[in-house]
Every structure is written in C-alpha cells, then in structure tokens.
RODO-2510 file (C-alpha; in nm, 4 decimals, decimal comma):
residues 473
     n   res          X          Y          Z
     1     x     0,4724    -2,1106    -1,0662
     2     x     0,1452    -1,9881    -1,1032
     3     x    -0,0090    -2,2596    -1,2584
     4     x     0,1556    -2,5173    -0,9810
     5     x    -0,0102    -2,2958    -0,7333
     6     x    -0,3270    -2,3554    -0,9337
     7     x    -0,3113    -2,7123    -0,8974
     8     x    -0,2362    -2,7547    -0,5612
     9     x    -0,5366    -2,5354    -0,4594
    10     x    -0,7690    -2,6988    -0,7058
    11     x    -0,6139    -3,0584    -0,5552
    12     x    -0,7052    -2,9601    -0,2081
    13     x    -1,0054    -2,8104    -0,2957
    14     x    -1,1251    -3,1345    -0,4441
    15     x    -0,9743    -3,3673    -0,1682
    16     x    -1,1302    -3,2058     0,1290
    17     x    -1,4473    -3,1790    -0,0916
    18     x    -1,4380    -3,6033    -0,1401
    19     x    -1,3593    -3,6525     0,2182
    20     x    -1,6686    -3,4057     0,3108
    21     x    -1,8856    -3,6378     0,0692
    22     x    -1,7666    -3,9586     0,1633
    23     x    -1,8345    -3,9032     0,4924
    24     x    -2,1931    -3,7728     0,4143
    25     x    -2,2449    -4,0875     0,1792
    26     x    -2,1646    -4,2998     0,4468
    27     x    -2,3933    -4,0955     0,7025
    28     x    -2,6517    -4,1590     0,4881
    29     x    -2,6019    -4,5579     0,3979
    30     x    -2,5599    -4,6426     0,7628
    31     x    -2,9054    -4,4263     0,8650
    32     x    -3,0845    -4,5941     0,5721
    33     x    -2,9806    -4,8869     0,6614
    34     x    -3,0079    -4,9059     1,0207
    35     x    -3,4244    -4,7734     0,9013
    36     x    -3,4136    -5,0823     0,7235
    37     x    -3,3336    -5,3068     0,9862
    38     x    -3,5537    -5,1669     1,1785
    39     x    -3,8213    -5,1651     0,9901
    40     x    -3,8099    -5,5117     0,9409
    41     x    -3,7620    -5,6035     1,2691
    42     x    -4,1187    -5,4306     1,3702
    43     x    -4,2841    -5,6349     1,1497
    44     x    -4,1150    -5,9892     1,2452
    45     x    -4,1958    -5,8655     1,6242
    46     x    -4,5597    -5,7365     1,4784
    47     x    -4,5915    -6,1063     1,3432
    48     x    -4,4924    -6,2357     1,6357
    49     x    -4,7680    -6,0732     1,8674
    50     x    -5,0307    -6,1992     1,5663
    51     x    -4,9587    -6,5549     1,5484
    52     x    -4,9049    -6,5374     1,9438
    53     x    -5,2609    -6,4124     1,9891
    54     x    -5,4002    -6,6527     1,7378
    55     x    -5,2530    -6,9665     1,9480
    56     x    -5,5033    -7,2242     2,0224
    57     x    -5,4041    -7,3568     2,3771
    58     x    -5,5462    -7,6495     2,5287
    59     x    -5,4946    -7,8217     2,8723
    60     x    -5,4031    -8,1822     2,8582
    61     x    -5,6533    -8,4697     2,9409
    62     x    -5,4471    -8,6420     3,2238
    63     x    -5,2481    -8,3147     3,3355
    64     x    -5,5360    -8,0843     3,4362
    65     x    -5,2743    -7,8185     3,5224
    66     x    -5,0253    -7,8801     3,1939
    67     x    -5,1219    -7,7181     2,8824
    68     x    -5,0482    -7,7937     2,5226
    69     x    -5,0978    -7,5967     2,1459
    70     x    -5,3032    -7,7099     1,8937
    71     x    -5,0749    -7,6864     1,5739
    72     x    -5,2940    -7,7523     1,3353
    73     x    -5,5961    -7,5103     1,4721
    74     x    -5,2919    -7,2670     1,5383
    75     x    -5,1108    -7,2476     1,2144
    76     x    -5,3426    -7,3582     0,9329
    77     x    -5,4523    -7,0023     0,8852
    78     x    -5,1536    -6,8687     0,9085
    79     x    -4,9028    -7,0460     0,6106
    80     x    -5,0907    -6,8807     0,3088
    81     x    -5,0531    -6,5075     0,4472
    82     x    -4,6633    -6,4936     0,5885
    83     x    -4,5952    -6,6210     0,2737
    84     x    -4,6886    -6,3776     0,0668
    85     x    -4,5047    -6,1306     0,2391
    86     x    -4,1839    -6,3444     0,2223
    87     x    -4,2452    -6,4285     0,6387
    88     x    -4,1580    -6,7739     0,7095
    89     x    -4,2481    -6,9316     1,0281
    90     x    -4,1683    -7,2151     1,2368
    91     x    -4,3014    -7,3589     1,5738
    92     x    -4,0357    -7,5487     1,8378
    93     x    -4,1624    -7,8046     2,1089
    94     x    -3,9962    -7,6656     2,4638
    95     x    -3,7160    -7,9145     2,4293
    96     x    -3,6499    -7,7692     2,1250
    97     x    -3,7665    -7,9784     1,8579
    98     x    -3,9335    -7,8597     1,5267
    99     x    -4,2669    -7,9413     1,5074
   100     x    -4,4778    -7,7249     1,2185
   101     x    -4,2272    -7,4921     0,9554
   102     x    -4,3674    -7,3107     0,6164
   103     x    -3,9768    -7,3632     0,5224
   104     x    -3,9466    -7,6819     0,2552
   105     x    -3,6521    -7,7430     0,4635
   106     x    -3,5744    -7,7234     0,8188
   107     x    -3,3211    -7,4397     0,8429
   108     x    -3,1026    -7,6228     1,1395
   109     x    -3,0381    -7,3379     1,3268
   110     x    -3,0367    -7,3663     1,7137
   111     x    -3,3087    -7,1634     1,8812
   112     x    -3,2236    -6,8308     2,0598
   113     x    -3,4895    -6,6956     2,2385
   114     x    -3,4144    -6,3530     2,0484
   115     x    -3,6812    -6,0712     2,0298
   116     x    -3,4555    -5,7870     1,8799
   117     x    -3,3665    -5,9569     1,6311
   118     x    -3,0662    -6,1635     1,4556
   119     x    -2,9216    -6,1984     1,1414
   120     x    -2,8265    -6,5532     1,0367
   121     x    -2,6678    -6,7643     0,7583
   122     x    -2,8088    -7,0277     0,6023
   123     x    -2,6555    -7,2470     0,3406
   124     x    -2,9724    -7,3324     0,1054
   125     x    -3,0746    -7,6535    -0,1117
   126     x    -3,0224    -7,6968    -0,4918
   127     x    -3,3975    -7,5896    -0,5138
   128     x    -3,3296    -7,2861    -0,3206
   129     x    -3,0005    -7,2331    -0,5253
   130     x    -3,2154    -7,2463    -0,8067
   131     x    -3,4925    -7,0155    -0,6860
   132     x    -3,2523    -6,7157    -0,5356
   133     x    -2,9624    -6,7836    -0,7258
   134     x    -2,7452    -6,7863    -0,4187
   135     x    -2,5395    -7,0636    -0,2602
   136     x    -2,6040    -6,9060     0,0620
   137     x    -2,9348    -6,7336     0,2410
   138     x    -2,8959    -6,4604     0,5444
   139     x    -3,2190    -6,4470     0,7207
   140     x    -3,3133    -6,2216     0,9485
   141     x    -3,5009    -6,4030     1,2734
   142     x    -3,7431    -6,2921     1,6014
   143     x    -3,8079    -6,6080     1,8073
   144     x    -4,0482    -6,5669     2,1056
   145     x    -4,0888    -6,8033     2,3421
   146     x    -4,4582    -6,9071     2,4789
   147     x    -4,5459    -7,0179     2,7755
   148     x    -4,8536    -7,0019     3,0071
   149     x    -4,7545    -6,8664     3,3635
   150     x    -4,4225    -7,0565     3,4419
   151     x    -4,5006    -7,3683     3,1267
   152     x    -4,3213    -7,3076     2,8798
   153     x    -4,5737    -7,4621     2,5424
   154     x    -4,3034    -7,4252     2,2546
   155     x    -4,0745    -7,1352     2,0593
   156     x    -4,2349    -6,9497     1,7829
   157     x    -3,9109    -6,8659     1,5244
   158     x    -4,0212    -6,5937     1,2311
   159     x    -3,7830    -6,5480     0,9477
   160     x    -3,7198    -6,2794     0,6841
   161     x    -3,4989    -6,3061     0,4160
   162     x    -3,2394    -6,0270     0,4675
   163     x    -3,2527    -5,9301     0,0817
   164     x    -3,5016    -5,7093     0,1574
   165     x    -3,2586    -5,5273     0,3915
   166     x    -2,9310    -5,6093     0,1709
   167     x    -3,1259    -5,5387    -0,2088
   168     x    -3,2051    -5,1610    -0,1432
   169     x    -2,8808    -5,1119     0,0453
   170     x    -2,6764    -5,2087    -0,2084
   171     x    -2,8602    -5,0167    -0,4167
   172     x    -2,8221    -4,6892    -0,2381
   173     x    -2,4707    -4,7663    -0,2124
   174     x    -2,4394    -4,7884    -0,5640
   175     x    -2,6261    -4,4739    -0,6340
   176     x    -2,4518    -4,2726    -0,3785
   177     x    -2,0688    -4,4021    -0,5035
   178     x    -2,1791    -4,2617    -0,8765
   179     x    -2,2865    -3,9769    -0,7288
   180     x    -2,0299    -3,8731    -0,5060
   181     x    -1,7925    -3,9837    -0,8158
   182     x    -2,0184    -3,7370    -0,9899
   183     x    -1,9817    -3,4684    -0,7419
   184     x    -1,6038    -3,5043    -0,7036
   185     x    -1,5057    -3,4753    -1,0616
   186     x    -1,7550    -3,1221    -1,0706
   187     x    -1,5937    -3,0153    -0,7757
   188     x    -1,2117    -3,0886    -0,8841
   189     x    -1,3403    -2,9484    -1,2441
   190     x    -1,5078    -2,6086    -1,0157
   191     x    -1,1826    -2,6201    -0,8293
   192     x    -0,9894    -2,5666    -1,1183
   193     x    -1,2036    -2,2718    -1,2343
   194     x    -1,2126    -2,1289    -0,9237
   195     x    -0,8175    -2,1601    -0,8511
   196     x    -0,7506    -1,9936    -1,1634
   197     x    -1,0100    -1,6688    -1,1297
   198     x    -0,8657    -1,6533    -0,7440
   199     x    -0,5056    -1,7028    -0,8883
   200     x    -0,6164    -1,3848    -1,1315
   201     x    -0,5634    -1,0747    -0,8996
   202     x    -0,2512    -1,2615    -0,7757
   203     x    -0,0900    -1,2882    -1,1147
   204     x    -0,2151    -0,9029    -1,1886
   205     x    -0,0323    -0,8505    -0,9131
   206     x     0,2878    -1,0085    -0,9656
   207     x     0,2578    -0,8527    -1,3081
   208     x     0,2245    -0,5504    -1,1542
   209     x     0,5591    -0,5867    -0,9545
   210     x     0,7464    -0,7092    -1,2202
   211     x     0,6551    -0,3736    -1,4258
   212     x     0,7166    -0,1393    -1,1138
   213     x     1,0047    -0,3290    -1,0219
   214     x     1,1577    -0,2561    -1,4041
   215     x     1,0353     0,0809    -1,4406
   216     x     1,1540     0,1750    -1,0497
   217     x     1,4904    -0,0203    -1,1652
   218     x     1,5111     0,2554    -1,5105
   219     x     1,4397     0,5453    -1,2930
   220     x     1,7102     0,4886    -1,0246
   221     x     1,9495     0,3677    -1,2634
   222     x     1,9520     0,7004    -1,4660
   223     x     2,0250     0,9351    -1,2090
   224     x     2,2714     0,6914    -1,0437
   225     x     2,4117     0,7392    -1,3988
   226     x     2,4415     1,0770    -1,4196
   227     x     2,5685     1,1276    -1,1037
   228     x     2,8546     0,8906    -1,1318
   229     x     2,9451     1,0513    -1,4892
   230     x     2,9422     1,3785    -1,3428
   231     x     3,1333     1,2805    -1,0026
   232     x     3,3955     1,0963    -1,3024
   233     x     3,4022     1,4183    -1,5014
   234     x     3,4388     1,6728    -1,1964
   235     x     3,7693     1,4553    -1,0946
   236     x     3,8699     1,4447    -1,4596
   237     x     3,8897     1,8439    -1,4594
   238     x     4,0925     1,8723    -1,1411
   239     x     4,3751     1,6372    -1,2542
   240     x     4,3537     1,7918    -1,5929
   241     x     4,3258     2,1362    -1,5146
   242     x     4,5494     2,3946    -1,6350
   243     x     4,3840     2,7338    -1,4604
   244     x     4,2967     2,7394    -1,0743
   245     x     3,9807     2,9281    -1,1796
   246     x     3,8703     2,7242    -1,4637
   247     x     3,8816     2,4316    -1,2181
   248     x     3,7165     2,5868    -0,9578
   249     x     3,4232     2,6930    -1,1921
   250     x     3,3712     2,3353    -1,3543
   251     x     3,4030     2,1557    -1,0725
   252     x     3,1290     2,3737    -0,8873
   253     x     2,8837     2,3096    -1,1717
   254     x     2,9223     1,9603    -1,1715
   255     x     2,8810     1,9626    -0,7886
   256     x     2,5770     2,1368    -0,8037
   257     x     2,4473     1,9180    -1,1160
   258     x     2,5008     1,6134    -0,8546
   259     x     2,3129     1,7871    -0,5762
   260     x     2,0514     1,8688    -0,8421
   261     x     2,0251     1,4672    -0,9369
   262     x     2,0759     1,3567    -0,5371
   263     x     1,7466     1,5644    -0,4716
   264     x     1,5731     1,4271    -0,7713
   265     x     1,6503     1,0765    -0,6768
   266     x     1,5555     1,1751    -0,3349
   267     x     1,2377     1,2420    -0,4002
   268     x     1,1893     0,9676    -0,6341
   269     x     1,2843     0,7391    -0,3513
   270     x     1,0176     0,9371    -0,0960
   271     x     0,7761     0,9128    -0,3597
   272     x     0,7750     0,4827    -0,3789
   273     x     0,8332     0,4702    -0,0093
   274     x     0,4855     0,7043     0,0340
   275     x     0,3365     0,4584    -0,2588
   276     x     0,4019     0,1475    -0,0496
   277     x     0,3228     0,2764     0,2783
   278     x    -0,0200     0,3673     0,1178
   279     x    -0,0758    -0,0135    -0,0972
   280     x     0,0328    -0,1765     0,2649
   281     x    -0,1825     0,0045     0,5207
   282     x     0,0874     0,0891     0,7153
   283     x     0,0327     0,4079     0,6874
   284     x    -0,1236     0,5195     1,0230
   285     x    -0,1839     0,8698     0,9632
   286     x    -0,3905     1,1027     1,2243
   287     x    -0,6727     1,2742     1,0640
   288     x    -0,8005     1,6100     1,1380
   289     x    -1,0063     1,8974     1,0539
   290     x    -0,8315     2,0531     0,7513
   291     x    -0,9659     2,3650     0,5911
   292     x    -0,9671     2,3263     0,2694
   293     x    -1,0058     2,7115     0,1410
   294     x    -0,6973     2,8459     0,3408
   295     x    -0,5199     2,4881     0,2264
   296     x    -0,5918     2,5722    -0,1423
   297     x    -0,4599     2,9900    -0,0882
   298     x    -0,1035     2,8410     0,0650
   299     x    -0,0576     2,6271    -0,2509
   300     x    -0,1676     2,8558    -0,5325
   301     x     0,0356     3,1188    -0,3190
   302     x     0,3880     2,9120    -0,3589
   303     x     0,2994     2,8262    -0,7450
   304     x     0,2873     3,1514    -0,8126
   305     x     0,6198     3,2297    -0,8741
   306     x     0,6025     2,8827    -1,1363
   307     x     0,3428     3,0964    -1,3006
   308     x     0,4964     3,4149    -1,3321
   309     x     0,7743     3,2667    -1,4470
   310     x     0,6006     3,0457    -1,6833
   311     x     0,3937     3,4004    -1,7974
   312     x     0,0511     3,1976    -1,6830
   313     x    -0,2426     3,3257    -1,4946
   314     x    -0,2953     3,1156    -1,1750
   315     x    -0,6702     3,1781    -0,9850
   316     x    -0,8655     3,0499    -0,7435
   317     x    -1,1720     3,0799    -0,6929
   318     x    -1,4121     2,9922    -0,4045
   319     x    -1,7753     2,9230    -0,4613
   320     x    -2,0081     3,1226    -0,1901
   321     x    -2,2617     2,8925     0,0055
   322     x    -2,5820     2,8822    -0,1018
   323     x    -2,8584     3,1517     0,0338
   324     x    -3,0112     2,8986     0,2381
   325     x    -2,8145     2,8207     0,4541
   326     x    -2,8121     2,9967     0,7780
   327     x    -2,6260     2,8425     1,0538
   328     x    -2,3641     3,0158     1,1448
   329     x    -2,0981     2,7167     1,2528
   330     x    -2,1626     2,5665     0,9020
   331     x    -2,0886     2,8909     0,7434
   332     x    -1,7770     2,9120     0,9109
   333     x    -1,6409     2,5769     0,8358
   334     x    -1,8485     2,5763     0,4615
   335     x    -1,4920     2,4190     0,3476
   336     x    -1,3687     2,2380     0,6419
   337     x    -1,3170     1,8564     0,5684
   338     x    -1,2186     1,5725     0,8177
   339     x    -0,8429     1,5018     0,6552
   340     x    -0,4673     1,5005     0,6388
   341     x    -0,2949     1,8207     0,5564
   342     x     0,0234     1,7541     0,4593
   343     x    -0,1148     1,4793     0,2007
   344     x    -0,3652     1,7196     0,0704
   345     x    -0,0882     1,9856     0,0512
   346     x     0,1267     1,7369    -0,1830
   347     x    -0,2036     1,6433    -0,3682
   348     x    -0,2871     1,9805    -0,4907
   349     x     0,0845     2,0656    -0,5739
   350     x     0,1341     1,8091    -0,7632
   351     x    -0,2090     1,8557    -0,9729
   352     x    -0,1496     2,2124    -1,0235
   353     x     0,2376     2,1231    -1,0630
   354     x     0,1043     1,9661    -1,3843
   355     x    -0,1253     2,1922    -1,4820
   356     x     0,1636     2,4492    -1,4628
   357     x     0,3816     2,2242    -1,6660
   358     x     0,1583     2,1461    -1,9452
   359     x     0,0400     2,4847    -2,0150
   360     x     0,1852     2,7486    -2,2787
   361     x     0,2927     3,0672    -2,1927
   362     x    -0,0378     3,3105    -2,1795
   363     x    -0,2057     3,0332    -2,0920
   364     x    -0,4262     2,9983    -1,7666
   365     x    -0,5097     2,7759    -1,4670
   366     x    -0,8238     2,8364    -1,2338
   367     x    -0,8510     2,6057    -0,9481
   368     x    -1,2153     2,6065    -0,8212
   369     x    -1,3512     2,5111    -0,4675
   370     x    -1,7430     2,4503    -0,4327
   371     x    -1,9088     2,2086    -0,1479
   372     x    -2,1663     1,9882    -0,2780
   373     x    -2,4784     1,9151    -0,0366
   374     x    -2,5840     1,5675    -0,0260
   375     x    -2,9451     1,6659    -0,1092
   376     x    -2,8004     1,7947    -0,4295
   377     x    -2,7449     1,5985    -0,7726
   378     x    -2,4067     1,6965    -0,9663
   379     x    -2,3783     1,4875    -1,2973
   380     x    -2,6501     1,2565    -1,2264
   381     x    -2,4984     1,1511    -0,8670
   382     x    -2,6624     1,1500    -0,5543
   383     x    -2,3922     1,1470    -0,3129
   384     x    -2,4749     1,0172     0,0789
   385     x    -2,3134     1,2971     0,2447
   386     x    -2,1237     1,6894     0,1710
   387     x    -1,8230     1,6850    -0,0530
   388     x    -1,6253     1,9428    -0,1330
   389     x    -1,5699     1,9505    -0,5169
   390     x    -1,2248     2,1039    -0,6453
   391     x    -1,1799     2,1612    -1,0377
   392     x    -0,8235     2,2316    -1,1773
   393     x    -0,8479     2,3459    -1,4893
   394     x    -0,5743     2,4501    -1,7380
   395     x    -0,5446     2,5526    -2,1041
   396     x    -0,2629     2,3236    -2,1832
   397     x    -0,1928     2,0889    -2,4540
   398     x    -0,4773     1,8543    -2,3352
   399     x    -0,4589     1,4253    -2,3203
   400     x    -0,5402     1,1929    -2,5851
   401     x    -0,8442     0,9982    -2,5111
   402     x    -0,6900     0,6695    -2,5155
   403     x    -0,4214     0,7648    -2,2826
   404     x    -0,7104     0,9036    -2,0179
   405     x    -0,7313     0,5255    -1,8618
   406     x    -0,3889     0,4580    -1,7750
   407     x    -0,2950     0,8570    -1,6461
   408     x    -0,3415     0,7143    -1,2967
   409     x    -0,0775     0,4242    -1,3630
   410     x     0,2828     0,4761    -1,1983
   411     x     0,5590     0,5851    -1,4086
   412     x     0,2917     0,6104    -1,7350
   413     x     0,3926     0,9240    -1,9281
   414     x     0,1630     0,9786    -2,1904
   415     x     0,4450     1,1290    -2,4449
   416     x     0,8121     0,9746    -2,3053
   417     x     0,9586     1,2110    -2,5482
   418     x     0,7674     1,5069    -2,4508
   419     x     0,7946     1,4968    -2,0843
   420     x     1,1601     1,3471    -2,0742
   421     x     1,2801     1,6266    -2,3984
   422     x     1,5456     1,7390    -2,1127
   423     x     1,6717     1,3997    -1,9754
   424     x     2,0092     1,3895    -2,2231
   425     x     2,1284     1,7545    -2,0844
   426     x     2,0371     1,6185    -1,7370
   427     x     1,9878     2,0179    -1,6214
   428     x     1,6111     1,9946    -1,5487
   429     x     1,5335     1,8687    -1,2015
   430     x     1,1453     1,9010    -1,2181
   431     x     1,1508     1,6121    -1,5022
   432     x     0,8583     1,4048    -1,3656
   433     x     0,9029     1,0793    -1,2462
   434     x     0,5208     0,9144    -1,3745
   435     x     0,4489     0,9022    -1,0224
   436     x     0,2551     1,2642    -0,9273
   437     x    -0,0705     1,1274    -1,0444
   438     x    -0,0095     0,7694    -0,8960
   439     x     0,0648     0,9461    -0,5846
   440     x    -0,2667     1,1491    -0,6324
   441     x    -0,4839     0,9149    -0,6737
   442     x    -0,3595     0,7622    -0,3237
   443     x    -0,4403     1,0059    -0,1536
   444     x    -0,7724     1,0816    -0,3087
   445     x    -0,8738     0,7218    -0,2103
   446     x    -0,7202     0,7474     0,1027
   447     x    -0,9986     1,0033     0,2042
   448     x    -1,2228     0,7857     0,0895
   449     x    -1,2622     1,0278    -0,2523
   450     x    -1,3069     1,0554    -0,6437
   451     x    -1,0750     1,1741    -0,8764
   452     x    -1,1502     1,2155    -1,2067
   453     x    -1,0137     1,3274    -1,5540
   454     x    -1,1741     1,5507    -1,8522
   455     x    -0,9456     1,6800    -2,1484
   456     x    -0,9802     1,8131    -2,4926
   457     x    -0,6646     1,7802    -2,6991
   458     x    -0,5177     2,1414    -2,7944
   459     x    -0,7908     2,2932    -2,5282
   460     x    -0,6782     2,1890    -2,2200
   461     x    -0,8067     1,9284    -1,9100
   462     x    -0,9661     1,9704    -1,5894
   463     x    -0,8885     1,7278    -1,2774
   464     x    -1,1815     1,6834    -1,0803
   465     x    -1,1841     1,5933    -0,7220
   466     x    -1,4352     1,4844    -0,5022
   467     x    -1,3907     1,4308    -0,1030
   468     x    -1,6528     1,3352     0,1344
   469     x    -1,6693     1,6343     0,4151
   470     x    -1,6420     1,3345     0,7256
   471     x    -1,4821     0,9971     0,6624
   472     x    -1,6796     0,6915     0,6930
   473     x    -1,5591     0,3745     0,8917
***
C-alpha cells in the first residue's frame, strides 16, 4: 500500500514537473527564436537603407523629367561585401524584370514589395545541392521598392539564407530536449526520494496504530474476560447452590469482582478517549489561572492515605521566592500558572500514583515546587520566560537505563511481569494500564511543557516537570 502510494506521488511529482519544463523549454525556443528573426531582419532592412543610399540615379537624355539607375556605378561596390556576410542581392526593373543578381541563378520568385520580411523556399541547382547539401534553400527576403517622387526606378530584393535562423534553433532545441530529459529523470529520481522520506512519518504512523490498535485490543479483551468468567461463575453458584447463605456470599463477591473490572475497563476506555482527543486537537479546553501550590496540597492530601497504607512518607515541599523580589502581586501568585486544572490534577496523581506504587515500604516520596526566573540558568538552559519546576522524587526500585526512552510510550511496562504479578487473581484494580505516563506526557505538552526522567536502579527516580508560567500562541 505504502509503496503504491509512493509511486503515485513520485509519478505526479515528475509529470507536473515535465509539463512545468516543457512549457519553459518551449518559452524559451520560441523567444530565441523570434530574437533570431529579428535580428536578421534588421540587418536585411539595414542593407537595404545602404545600398538604397548608395544608388546612382540619373535622369534620362530625352525624358528630362524620367529618371533611371546606373547598375553598374550602383552595384559594383556592393557584390564583394554582401557576400561575405552570406547577403545576396538582386535589383528588378519596375515591370518586374531582373536586371543585376549576386545569385549564380535567378531565384524565380515573384517580387513582393515586403519590408518586414518573408521567408521563402527555393528549390536550388545541383551546384547548390552540392555546396549546402540540401535539395531545397529557405531564404529569408526584404524587398524595397525605389522610386523618385511618384517614378518608380526598380525593386531592390535582399536575401538571407534562413540557416542562420534555422542552424542555432535547432540547436537550442536539441540542447534544451537533453536537458529537460535530464531534468525529468532527476526530478522523477528526487520524486522518489522525496515520496518515500514524506511517506516515512505516515508509515510510523500506521505502525503506530497497528501497535495501539493490538495492545488497546489485549487490554479490553482481558477484562471483558474476566468479567464474563465471573458473570459465568456467579450463575454457576446459584443453580448449584446447596445453602441460601453460601450463595448469597459468592455471588456478592463475584458481583463486586465485576464492578471492580467494569471500573477498570472504564477508565481504560476514558484514558484512550482523553489520548485521542489530545493527538486530534479536538480537545478545546478553557485555560485558566491555576495555582499550582494549593493544586499540589489537594493531591498529596488524597495520596496520603496510599501512603500510610503503603507505610511511606509523602512531602511536599515549596521553595520560598527569592529575596529579591519585592512586588507584592508576584509574591502572591509566585506559583500561579496560566493552565487546566483538572488535567494538572490527573497529571500529578498519576506521577505520584507511580511513585507510590514503585516504592517499598519505609520508603519516601518528596514532591518539590520551585519557580524558575527566566533570567536564571537551571542545567545549562536559558529558558524565555518563568516556569515553575516540580520534582517527584521517590526511593523506589528505580528504571533501567535502556527502558528510560520508551517510559513515555503507551501501554510500555518496563517489567510485564512485575507490574501485571496480580493479573491471574484478577483482585487488584489499580493494575496499570501503560497509559499514566502516555497520558502525562500529553498533558505536559499540552501546556506547552518538559517532562523529563532521572533514575538510579535500586535508588529510586525523580520525574521532572517543567511548565512555562503563561502559554505562548
């Protein structure tokens, strides 16, 4: 599919490419060539106004009035100079006649008093066969017509052969077919390449897909599983059942298991719709100021319990401003970002969620809020306006370096077996999904932020996050 896709673009690419250059070649032959004819046609007419001025005219003895040329006074200095610029010229009496002609051969061609300029065909003489190696001449021809007041003395006729017009065309049409053939087979060899690296995020894509597609497919189908098993075994109880109260027990267990997995699957479901809303742009979501200190209090306040259960201290702490700064309205919103709160409410829950989760009893987690200046540098970055930095940092089992660059990707777990040890007994409804830090990530670039990941195996990691205090548009 892909690769037909490839083609087609490449063949287009190429075909409106040749049609582009073929038109330009053919801009360009008709403008030389038209210069051509025009530059030849100057100098027959320049000719022309030469030989006219050089006319020897002389009244007749028993016509005071009529006039008359002298051909030979006219023309003898003429022959040896048109010829070597391949000028031929020829001299008509008024009726038409051909009196004085550099050509070895009269041309018979009628005379048409002409001065733009006409192209002509002239079938030429064994010698001229011989000489041009063509059975047929095309001249190109000025004729001016003389006259003195309303006499009319003769017809002067100059001819050029048109080689000089049809030589360099022919030439240029020649060059510019090779190298528009040239330019076509580089373009349909360039539209190849570039089909196939703009086919490349299109085929990441669809690969993509097809992997969320299977893994969404495995996630749904497991709890769809379990839920019809259970729903099977709950039935299986009441038509087997021997005590009322045995019944009633087993089958509220396995009702309650069922809620347990609807919920799950649930939020699975919430979590790919949020995920495509977010990869679409659909989502049109009304930002506000959000601030970011009380935010961070409400979620460490509802893990809490997760803590004490779990035996792990859970702090925050909140970086004071720095002594310089004075103003008053900055002081009081020191942590007040432009943002969504119910997005950054899910973000932090689900990072500290996971801190939670991966961290042995006795362990800790210390979530830290500090606001960056812009005029400050923090790991070698100069940022272009105030962030607010927040560091969750656990003593957990840490992550294995080469598992750090795929954390982000949905439904990655870096240990299947580790994170999923509860899956068989289907009793544990927190079992993650691979989608929290997809779903982080989202949001973190949704406010336009940074996220980033540090972790020591056996010491623990820290989840670093970055957001700009105003969004920029």
């Amino acid at each position: 599919m892909f690769q037909a896709t490839r083609r087609r673009l490449a063949i287009w690419y190429t075909a409106v490419t040749a049609v582009l250059l073929l038109l330009f070649a053919s801009g360009v032959y008709l403008y030389v060539r038209s210069t051509l004819v025009e530059r030849v046609d100057d100098t027959l007419n320049h000719v022309v106004e030469i030989v006219e001025r050089s006319l020897v005219i002389e009244p007749v003895d028993d016509e005071p009035e009529q006039f008359r040329i002298n051909v030979e006074a006219s023309f003898r200095d003429n022959a040896d100079t048109v010829e070597d610029d391949h000028i031929d010229l020829e001299w008509f009496s008024p009726t038409g006649k051909l009196i004085w002609s550099t050509l070895s051969e009269p041309l018979n061609i009628p005379i048409h008093g002409d001065r733009t300029g006409e192209t002509v065909r002239v079938v030429k003489s064994d010698r001229e066969i011989a000489k041009w190696g063509d059975s047929a001449l095309l001249l190109r021809q000025v004729t001016q017509r003389v006259q003195v007041g309303r006499q009319v003395l003769g017809y002067l006729r100059v001819s050029h052969p048109w080689f000089e017009v049809t030589k360099p065309s022919r030439q240029l049409m020649i060059d510019l077919a090779l190298g528009t053939w040239l330019m076509v087979i580089s373009v349909a060899a360039s539209g190849w390449f570039l089909s196939g690296k703009a086919m490349e995020p299109v085929g990441e894509s669809y690969q993509r897909l097809k992997q969320f597609t299977a893994d969404a497919s495995h996630e749904l189908r497991s709890p769809i599983a379990l839920i019809q098993t259970n729903v099977q075994v709950a039935l299986a109880d009441l038509e087997s059942a021997q005590a009322e109260a045995t019944t009633s027990i087993n089958y509220r267990q396995q009702l309650k298991l069922v809620e347990r997995l609807t919920q799950r699957l649930g939020k699975l479901v919430n979590d790919l719709l949020f995920l495509a809303r977010q990869d679409s742009g659909i989502s049109k979501d009304s930002f506000s100021p959000c601030p970011l200190d009380a935010l961070l209090m409400e979620v460490v306040e509802e893990q809490q319990l997760l803590a004490s259960e779990k035996k792990i201290i859970l702090t925050l702490d909140l970086v004071d401003p720095s002594t310089s700064t004075t103003d008053p309205k900055l002081l009081e919103n020191w942590f007040t970002l432009i943002g969504k709160w119910d997005q950054l409410v899910r973000l932090f829950t689900n990072l500290i969620g996971n801190a939670l989760q991966y961290t042995p009893a006795g362990g800790r987690v210390n979530v830290e809020l500090m606001r960056i200046e812009a005029s400050n540098r923090v790991s070698r970055i100069r940022y272009t306006t105030d962030q607010l930095q927040i560091k969750v940092t656990d003593t957990g089992i840490g992550i294995p370096v080469e598992a750090i660059p795929r954390l982000f990707d949905r439904f990655y777990r870096v240990d299947p077996a580790r994170t999923h040890k509860t899956r068989n007994t289907a009793t544990d409804s927190t079992t993650g999904s691979g989608l929290g830090l997809a779903i982080a990530q989202a949001i973190v670039e949704h406010h336009q932020g940074q996220i980033q990941v540090e972790s020591n195996i056996g010491k623990g990691t820290t989840f670093i996050v970055n957001l700009p205090i105003t969004l920029e548009y």
